[in-house]
Backbone as JSON, one array per atom type, in Angstrom:
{
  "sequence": "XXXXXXXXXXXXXXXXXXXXXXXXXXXXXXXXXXXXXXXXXXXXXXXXXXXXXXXXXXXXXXXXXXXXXXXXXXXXXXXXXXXXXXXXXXXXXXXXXXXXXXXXXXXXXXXXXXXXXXXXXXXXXXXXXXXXXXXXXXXXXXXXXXXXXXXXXXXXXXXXXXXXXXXXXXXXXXXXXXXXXXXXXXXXXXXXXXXXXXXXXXXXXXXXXXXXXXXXXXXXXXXXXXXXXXXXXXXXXXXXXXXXXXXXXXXXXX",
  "N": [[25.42, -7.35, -2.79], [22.31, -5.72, -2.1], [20.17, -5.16, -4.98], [17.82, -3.16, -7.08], [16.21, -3.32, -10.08], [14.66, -1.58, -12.75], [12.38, 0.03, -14.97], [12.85, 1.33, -17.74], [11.38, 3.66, -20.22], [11.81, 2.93, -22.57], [11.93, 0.18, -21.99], [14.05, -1.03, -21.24], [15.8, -2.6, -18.6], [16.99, -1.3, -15.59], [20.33, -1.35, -12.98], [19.98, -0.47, -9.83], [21.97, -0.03, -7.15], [21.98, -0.27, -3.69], [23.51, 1.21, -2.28], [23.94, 3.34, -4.44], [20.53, 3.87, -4.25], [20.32, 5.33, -1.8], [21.59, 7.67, -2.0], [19.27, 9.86, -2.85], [17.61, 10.24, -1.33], [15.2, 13.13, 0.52], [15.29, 14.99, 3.04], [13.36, 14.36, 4.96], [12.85, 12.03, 3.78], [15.2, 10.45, 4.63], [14.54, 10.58, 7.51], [12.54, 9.31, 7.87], [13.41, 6.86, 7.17], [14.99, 6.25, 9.15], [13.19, 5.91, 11.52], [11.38, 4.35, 10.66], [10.4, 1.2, 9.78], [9.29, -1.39, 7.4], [7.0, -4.02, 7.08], [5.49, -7.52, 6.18], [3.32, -9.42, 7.38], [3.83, -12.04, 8.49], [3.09, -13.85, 10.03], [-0.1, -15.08, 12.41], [0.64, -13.68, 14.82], [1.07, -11.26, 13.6], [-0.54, -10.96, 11.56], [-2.73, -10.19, 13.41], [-2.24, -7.97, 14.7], [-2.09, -6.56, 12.74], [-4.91, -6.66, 12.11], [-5.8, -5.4, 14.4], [-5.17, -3.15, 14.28], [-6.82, -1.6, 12.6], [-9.1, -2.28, 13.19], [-9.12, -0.39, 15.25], [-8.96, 2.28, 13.66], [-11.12, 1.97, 11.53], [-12.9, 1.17, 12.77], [-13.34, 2.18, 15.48], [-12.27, 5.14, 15.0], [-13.08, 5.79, 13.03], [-15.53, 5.09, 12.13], [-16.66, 3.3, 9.75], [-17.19, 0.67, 10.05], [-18.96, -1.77, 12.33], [-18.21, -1.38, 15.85], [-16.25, -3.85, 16.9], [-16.07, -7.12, 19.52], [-13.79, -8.77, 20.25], [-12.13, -6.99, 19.11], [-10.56, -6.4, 16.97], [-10.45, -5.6, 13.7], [-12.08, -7.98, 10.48], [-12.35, -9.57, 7.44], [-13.74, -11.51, 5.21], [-12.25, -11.67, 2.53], [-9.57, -10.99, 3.54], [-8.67, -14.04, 4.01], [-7.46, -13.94, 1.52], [-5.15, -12.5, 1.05], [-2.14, -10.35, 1.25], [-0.6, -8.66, 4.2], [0.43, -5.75, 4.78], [2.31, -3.95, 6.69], [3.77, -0.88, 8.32], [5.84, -0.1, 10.74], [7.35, 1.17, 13.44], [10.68, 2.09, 14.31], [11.55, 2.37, 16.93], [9.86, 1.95, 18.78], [8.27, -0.71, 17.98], [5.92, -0.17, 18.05], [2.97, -0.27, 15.55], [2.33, 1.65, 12.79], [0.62, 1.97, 10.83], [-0.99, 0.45, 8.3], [-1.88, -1.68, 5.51], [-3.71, -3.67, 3.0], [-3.15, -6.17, 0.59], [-5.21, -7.51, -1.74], [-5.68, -10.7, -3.03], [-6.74, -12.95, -5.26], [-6.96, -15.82, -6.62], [-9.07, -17.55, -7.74], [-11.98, -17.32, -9.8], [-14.39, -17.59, -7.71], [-13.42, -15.75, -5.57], [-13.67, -12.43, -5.29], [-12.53, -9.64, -5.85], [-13.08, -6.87, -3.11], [-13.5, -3.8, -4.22], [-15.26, -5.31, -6.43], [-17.21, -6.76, -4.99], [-18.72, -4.41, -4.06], [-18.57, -2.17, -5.21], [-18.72, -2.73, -7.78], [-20.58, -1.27, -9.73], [-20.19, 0.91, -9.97], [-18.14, 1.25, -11.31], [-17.21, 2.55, -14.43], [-15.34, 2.45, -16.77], [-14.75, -0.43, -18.7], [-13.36, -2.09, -19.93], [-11.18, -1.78, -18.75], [-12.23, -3.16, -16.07], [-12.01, -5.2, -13.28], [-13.11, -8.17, -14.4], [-12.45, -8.09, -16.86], [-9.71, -9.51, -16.63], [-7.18, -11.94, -15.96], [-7.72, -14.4, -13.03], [-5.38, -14.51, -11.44], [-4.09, -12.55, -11.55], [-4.48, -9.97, -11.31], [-5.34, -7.94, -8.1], [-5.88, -5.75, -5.39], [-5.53, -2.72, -3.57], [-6.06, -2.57, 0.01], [-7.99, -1.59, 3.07], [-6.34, 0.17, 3.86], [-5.01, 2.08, 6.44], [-3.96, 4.52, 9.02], [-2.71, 4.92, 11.89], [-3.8, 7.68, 14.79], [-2.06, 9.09, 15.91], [0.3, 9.08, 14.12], [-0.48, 10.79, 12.03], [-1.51, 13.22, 13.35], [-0.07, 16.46, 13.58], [2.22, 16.82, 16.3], [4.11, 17.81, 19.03], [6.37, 17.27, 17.62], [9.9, 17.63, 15.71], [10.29, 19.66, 12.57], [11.55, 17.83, 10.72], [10.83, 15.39, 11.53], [7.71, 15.45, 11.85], [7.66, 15.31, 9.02], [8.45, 13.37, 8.08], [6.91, 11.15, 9.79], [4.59, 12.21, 7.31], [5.23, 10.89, 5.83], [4.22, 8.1, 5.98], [1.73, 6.96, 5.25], [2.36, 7.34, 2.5], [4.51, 5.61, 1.95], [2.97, 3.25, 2.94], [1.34, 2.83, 0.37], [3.37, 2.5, -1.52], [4.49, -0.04, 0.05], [2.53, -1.65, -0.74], [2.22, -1.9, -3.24], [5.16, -2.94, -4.15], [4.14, -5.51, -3.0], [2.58, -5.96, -4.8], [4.47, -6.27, -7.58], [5.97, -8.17, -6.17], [4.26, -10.3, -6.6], [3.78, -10.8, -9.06], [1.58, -9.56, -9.85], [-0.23, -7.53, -12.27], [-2.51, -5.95, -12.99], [-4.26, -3.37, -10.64], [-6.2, -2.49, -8.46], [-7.8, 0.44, -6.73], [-9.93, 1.72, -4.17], [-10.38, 5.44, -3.4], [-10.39, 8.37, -2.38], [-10.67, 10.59, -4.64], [-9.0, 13.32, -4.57], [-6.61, 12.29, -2.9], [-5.6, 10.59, -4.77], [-4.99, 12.3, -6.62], [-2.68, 13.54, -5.09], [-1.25, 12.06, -4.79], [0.15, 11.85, -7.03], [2.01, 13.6, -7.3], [4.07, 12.51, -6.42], [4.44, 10.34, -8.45], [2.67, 8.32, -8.58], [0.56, 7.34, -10.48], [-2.42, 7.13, -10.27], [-5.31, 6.05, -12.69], [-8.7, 6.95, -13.52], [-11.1, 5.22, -13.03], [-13.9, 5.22, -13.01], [-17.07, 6.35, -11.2], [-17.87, 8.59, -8.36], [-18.46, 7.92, -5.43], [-20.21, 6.43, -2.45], [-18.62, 5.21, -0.53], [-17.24, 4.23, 2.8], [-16.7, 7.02, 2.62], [-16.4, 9.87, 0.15], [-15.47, 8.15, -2.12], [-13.91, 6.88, -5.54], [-13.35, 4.65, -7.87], [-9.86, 3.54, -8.86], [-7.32, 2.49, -10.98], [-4.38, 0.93, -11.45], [-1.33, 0.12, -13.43], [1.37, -2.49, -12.7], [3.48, -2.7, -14.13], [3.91, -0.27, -15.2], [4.31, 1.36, -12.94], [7.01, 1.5, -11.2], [8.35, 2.57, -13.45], [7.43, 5.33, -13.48], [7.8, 6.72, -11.08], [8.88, 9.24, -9.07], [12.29, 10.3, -8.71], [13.27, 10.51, -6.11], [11.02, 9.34, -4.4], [11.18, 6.53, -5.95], [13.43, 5.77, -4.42], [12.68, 6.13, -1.72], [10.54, 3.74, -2.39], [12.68, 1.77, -2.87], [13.91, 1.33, -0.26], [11.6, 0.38, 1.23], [10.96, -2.08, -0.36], [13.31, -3.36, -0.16], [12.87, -3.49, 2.89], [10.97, -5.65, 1.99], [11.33, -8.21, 1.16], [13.34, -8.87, 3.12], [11.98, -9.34, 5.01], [10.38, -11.16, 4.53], [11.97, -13.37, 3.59], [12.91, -15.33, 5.78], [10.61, -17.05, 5.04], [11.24, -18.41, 2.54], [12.61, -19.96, 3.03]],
  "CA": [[24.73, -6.1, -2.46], [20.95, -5.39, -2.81], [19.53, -4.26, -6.29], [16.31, -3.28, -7.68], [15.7, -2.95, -10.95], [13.68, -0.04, -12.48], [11.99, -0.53, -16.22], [12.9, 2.49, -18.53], [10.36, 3.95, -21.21], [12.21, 1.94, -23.95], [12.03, -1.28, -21.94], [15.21, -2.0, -20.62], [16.13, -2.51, -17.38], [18.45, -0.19, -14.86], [19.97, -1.97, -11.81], [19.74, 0.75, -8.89], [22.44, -0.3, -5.96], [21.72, -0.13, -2.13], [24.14, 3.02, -1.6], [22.97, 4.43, -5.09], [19.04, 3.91, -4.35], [19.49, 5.83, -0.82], [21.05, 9.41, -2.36], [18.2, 10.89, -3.63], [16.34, 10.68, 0.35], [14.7, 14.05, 1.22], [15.5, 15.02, 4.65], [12.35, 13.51, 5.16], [13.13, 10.53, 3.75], [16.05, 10.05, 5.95], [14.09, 10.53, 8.96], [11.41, 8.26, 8.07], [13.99, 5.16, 7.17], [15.35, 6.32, 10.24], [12.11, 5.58, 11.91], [10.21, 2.86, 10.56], [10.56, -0.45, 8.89], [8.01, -1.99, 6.42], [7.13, -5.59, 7.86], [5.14, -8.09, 5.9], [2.48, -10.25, 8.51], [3.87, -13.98, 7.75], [2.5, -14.97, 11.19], [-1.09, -14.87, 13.0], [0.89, -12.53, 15.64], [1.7, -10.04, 12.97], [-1.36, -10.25, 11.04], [-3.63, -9.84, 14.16], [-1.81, -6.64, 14.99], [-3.03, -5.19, 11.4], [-6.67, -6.11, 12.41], [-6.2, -4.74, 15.85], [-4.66, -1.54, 14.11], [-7.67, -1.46, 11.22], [-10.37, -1.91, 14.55], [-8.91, 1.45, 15.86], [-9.45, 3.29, 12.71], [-12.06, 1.72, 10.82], [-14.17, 1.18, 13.67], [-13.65, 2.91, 16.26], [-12.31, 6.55, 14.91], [-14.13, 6.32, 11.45], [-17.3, 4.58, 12.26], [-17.43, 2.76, 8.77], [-17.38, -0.75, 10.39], [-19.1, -1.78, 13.69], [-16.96, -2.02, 16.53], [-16.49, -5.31, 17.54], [-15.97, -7.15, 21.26], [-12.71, -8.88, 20.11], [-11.65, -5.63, 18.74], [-9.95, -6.66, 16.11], [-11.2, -5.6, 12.03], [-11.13, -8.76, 9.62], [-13.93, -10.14, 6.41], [-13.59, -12.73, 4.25], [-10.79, -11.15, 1.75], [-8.02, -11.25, 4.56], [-7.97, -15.02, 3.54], [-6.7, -14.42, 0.06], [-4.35, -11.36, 1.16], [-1.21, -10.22, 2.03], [-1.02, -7.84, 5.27], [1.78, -5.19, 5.2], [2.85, -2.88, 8.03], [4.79, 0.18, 8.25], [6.42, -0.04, 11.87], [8.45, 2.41, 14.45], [11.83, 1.21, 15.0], [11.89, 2.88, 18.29], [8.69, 1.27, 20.11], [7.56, -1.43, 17.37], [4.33, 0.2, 17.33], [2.44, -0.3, 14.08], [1.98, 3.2, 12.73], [-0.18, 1.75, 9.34], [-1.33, -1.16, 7.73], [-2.52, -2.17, 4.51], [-3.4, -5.0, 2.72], [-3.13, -6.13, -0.92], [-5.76, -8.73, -1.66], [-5.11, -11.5, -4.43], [-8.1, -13.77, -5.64], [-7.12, -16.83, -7.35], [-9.8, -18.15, -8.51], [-13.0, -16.91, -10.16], [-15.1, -17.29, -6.75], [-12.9, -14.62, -4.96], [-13.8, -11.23, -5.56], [-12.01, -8.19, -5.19], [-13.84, -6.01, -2.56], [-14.79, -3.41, -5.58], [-16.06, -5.96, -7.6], [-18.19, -6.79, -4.52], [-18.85, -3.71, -3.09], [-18.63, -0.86, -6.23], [-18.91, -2.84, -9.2], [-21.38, -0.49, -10.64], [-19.49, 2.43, -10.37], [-16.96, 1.39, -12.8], [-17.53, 2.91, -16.35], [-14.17, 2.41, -18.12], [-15.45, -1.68, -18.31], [-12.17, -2.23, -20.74], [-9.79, -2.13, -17.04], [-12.78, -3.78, -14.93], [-11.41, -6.45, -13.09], [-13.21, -9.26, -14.53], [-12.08, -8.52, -17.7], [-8.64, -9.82, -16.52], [-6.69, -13.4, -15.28], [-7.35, -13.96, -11.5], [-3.98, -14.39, -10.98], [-3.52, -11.48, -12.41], [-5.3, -9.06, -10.51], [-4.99, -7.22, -6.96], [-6.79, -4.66, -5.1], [-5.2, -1.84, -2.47], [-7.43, -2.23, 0.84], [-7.82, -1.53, 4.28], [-5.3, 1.26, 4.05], [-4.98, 2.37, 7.81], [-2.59, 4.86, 9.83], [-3.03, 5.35, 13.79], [-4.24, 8.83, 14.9], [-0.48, 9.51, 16.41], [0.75, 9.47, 13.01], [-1.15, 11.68, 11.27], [-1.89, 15.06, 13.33], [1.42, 16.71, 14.13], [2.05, 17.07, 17.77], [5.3, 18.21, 19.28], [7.56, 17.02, 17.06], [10.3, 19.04, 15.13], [10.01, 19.28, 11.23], [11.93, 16.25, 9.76], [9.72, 14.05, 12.08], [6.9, 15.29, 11.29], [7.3, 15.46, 7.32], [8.58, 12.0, 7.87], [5.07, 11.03, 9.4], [3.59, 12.11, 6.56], [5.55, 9.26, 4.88], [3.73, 7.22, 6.42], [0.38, 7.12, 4.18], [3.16, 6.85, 1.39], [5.36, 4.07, 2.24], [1.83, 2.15, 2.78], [1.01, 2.32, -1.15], [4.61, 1.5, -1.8], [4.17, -1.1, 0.23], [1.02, -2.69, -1.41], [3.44, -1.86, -4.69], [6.38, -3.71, -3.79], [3.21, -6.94, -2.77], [1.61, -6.61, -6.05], [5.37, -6.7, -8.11], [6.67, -9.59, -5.94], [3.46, -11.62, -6.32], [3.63, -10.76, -10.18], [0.14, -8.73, -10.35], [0.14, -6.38, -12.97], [-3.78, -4.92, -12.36], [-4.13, -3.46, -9.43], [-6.86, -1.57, -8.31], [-8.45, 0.82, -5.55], [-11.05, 2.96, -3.92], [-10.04, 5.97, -2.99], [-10.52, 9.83, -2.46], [-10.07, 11.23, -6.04], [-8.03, 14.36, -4.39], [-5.98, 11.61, -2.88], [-5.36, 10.35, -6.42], [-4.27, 13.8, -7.32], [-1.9, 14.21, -4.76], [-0.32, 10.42, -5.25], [0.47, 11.99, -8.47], [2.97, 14.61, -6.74], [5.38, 11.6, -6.5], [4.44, 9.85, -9.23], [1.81, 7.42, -8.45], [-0.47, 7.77, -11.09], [-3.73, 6.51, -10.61], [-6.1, 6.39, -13.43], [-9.92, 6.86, -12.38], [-12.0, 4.17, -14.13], [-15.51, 5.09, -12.29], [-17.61, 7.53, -10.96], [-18.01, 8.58, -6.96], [-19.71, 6.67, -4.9], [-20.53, 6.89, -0.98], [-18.13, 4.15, 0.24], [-16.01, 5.02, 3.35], [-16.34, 8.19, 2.33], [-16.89, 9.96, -1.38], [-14.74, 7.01, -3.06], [-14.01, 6.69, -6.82], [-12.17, 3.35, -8.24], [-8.52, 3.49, -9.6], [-6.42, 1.09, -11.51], [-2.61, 1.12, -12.01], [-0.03, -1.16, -13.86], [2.24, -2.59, -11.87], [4.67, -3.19, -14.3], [4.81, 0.97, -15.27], [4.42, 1.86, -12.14], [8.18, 2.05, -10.79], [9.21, 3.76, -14.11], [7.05, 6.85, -12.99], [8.0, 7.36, -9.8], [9.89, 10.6, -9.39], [13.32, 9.78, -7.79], [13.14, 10.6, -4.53], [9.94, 8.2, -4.8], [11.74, 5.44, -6.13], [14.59, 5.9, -3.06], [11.53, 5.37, -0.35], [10.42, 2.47, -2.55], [13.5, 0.82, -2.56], [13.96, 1.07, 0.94], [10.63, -0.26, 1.79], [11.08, -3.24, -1.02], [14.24, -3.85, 0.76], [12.68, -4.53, 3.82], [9.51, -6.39, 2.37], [12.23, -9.27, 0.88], [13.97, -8.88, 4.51], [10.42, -10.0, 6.21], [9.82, -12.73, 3.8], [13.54, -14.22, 3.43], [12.29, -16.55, 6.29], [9.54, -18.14, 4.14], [11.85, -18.89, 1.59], [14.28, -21.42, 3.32]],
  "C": [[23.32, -6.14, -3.01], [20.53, -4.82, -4.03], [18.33, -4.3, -6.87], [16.63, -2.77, -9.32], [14.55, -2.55, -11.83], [13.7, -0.37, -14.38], [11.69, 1.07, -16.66], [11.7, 2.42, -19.68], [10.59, 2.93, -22.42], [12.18, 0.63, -23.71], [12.62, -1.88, -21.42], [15.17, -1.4, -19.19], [17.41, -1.82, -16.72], [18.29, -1.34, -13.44], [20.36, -0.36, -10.82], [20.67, 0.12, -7.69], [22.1, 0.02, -4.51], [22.42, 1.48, -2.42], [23.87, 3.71, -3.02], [21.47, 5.03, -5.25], [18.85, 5.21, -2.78], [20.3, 7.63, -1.18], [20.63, 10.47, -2.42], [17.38, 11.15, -2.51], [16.45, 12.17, 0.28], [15.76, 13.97, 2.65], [14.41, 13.98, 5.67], [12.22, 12.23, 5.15], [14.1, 9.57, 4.52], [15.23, 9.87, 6.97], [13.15, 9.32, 8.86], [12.33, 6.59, 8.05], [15.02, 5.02, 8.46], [14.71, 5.68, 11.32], [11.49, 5.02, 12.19], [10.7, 2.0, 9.67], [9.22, -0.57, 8.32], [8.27, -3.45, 6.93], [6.08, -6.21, 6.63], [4.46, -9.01, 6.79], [2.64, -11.52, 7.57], [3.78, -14.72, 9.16], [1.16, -14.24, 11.69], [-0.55, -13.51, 14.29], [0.79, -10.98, 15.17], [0.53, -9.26, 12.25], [-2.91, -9.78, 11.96], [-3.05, -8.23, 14.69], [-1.98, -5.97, 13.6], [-3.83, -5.28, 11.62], [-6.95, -5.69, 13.51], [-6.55, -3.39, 15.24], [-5.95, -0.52, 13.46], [-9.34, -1.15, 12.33], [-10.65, -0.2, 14.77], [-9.59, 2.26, 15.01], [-10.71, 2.91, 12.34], [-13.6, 1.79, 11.28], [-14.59, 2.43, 14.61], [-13.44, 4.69, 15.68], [-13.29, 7.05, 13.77], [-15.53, 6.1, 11.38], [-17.68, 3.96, 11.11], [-17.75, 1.35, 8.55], [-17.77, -0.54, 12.03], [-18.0, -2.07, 14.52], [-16.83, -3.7, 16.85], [-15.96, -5.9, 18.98], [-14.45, -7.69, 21.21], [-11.48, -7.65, 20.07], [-10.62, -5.5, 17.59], [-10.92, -6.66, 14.21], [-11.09, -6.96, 10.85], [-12.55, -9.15, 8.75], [-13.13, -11.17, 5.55], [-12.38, -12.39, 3.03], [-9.43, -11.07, 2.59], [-7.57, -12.88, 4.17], [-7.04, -15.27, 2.54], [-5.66, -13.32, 0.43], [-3.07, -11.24, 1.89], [-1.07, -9.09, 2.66], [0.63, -6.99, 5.23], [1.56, -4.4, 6.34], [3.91, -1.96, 8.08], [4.98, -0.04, 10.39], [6.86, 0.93, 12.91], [9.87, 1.09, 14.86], [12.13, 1.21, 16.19], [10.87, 2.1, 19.35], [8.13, -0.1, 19.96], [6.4, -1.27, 17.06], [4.07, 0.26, 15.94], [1.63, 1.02, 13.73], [0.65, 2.89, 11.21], [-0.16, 0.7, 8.73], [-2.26, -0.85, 6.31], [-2.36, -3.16, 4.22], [-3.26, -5.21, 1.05], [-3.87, -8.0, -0.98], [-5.65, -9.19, -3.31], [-5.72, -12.86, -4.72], [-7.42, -14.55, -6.26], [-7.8, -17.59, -7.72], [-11.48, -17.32, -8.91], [-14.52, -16.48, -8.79], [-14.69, -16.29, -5.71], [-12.72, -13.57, -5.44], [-12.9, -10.44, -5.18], [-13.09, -7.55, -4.37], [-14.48, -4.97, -3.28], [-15.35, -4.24, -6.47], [-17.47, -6.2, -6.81], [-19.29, -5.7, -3.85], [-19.08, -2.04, -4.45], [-18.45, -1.5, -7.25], [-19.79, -1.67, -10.34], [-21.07, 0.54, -11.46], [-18.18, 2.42, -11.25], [-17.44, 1.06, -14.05], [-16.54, 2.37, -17.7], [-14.53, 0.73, -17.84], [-13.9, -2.24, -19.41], [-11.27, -2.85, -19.24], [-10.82, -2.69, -15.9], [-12.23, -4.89, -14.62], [-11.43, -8.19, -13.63], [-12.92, -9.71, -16.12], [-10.38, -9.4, -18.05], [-8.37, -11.24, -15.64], [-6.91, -13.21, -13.86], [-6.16, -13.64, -10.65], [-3.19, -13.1, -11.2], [-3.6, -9.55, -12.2], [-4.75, -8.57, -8.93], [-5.76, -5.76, -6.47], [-6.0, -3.83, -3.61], [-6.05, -1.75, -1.51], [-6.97, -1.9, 1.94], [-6.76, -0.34, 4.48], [-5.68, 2.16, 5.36], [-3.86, 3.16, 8.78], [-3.71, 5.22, 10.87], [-3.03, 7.1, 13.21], [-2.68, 9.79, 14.87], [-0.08, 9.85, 15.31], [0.65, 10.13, 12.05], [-1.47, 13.34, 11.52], [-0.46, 15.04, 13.84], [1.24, 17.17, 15.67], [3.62, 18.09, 18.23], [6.97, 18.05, 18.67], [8.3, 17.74, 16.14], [9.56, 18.64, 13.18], [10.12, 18.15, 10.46], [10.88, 15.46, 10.84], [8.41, 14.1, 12.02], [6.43, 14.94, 9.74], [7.47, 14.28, 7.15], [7.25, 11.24, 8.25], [4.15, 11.38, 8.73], [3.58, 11.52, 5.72], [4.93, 8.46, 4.96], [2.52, 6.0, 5.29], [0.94, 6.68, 2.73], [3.39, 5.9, 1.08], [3.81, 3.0, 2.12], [1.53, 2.01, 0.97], [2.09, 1.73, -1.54], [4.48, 0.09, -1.22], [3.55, -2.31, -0.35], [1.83, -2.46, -2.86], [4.21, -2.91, -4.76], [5.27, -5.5, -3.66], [3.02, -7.28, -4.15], [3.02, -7.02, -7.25], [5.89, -8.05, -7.67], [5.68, -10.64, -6.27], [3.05, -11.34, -7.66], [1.83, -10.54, -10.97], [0.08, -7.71, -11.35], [-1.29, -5.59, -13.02], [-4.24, -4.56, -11.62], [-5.41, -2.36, -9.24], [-7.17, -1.07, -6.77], [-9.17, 1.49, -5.81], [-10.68, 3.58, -3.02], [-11.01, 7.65, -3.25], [-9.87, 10.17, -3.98], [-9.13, 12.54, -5.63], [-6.57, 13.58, -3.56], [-5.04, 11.2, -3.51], [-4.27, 11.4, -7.08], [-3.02, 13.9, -6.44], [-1.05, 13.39, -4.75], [0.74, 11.21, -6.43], [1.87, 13.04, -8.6], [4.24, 13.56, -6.81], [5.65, 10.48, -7.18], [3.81, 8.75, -9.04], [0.86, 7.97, -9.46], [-1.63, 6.76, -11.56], [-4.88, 6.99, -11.8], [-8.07, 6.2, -13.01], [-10.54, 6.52, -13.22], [-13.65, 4.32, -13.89], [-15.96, 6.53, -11.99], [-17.41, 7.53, -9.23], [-18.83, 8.37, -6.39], [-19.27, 6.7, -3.38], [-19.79, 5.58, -0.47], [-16.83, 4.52, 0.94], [-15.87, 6.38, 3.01], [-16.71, 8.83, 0.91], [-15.28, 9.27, -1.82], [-15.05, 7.12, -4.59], [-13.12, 5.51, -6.59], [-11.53, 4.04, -9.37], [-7.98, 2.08, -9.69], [-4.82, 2.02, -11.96], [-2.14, -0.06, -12.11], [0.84, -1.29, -12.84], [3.69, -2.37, -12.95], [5.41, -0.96, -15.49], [4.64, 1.68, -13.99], [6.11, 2.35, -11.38], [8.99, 3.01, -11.59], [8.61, 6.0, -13.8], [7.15, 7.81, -12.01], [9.1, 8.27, -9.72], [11.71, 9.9, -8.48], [13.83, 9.43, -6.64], [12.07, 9.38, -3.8], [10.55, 6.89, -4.47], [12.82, 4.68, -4.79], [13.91, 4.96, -2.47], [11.22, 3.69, -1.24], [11.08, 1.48, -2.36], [13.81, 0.41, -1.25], [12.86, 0.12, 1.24], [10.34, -1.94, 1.06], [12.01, -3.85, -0.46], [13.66, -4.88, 2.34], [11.14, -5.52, 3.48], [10.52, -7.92, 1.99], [12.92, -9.62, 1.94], [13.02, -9.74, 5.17], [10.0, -11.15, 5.63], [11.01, -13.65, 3.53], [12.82, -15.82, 4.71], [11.5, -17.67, 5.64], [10.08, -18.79, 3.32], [13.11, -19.63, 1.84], [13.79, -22.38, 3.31]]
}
C-alpha cells in the first residue's frame, strides 16, 4: 500500500496510509481528485503542452511575454527543470502547469537571482548563500482561463477549480522533496502568500516589491518543514497529488 511520511515538530516520522491520507478530503477535495490528476512532463510531448499552456497565459492573456509564432512559452531555465501539470481526467486537458527549476551548477541561476536579485534584503536565505544542489525556485505557475472564472458549474466543481492554483504549489512541493531540495524559493503576490497560509503554506517574504509580472515580492520555504505545517485537509490533497507525481515517474525508474 502507498505511504507518505509526514515529519512531526519533535522530528519523528508518521507513516500516513492511502485510505488514511484520503479521510480528511473536503467535499472539494473529493471533487477535485475526482477530476484531475497531477502528471509530471517526462517526455517532449508532455513538456511542450506546459509551454503551449504557459503561451496562452503568459503571453497571450497576461501580456508579460511576447507572443510568439510557434506559440509555445519556453527560456533557458526549462533546461534545468522539472515541468508538472495538473490535468482533467475527463478531457486530458491541461488545466495548470508549473515548473520547479533546479540549477546544478554555479552557472545556472535561479530566475530571481537573474531577474530580482536586488530585491532580496533578508541576504542570510538568498540563494547564493546555499549548495546548488540544494536549491529550487517555483516558476511559471500557470492555470487556463476555464479554470479560474466560475461558469455554470455547481458548487463542489467549482470550489474544486479553485484547487487547482493549489495542487500546482503542491505539486512543485512534492518536485522539490523528491529531488531532495530543501530551499525553495518564489516570486509571488504577497496577498497570495497570505492566503497560501490559510492551508498552511507558509511563505516567508525575504524582499521587498518589485514590478515583475505584476507587484511581485520573493519568498523562501523549507522543504523539509513544509509538510509538517500543512493543515490536514492540506496534507490529504498533497498526498494525493504526490501519489500521482511517483505514478508519472515509476516509468523512469525501470
Amino acid at each position: 500500500m502507498y505511504a507518505l511520511r509526514r515529519r512531526h515538530g519533535d522530528g519523528e516520522m508518521s507513516v500516513v496510509t492511502e485510505s488514511r491520507a484520503r479521510t480528511g478530503f473536503t467535499d472539494a477535495g473529493l471533487a477535485f481528485t475526482n477530476a484531475f490528476s497531477a502528471r509530471v512532463a517526462t517526455d517532449e510531448s508532455m513538456r511542450h503542452k506546459s509551454y503551449r499552456l504557459r503561451h496562452d497565459v503568459y503571453c497571450v492573456e497576461k501580456g508579460f511575454e511576447p507572443c510568439r509564432g510557434d506559440l509555445v512559452e519556453t527560456d533557458k531555465y526549462d533546461l534545468y527543470s522539472q515541468h508538472g501539470l495538473i490535468q482533467s481526467n475527463f478531457t486530458e486537458e491541461a488545466a495548470g502547469s508549473v515548473r520547479y527549476v533546479m540549477p546544478t551548477s554555479s552557472s545556472q541561476l535561479l530566475p530571481i537571482e537573474a531577474s530580482c536579485s536586488d530585491a532580496i534584503t533578508e541576504l542570510k536565505l538568498h540563494p547564493s548563500r546555499f549548495d546548488r544542489h540544494d536549491i529550487g525556485e517555483v516558476s511559471r505557475l500557470a492555470v487556463i482561463p476555464a479554470f479560474r472564472k466560475n461558469g455554470k458549474q455547481g458548487a463542489k466543481e467549482a470550489e474544486a477549480m479553485k484547487l487547482v492554483s493549489t495542487s500546482l504549489y503542491f505539486l512543485a512541493g512534492a518536485l522539490a522533496v523528491a529531488n531532495k531540495r530543501t530551499h525553495n524559493f518564489v516570486m509571488i503576490e504577497p496577498r497570495l502568500a497570505r492566503a497560501m497560509r490559510l492551508v498552511g503554506v507558509n511563505f516567508t517574504q525575504i524582499g521587498d516589491v518589485v514590478d515583475y509580472h505584476g507587484e511581485r515580492a520573493p519568498f523562501y520555504i523549507n522543504s523539509q518543514t513544509f509538510l509538517s505545517e500543512l493543515t490536514p485537509a492540506s496534507f490529504d490533497l498533497y498526498s494525493f497529488i504526490e501519489k500521482d507525481l511517483r505514478r508519472s515517474l515509476a516509468p523512469l525508474s525501470v
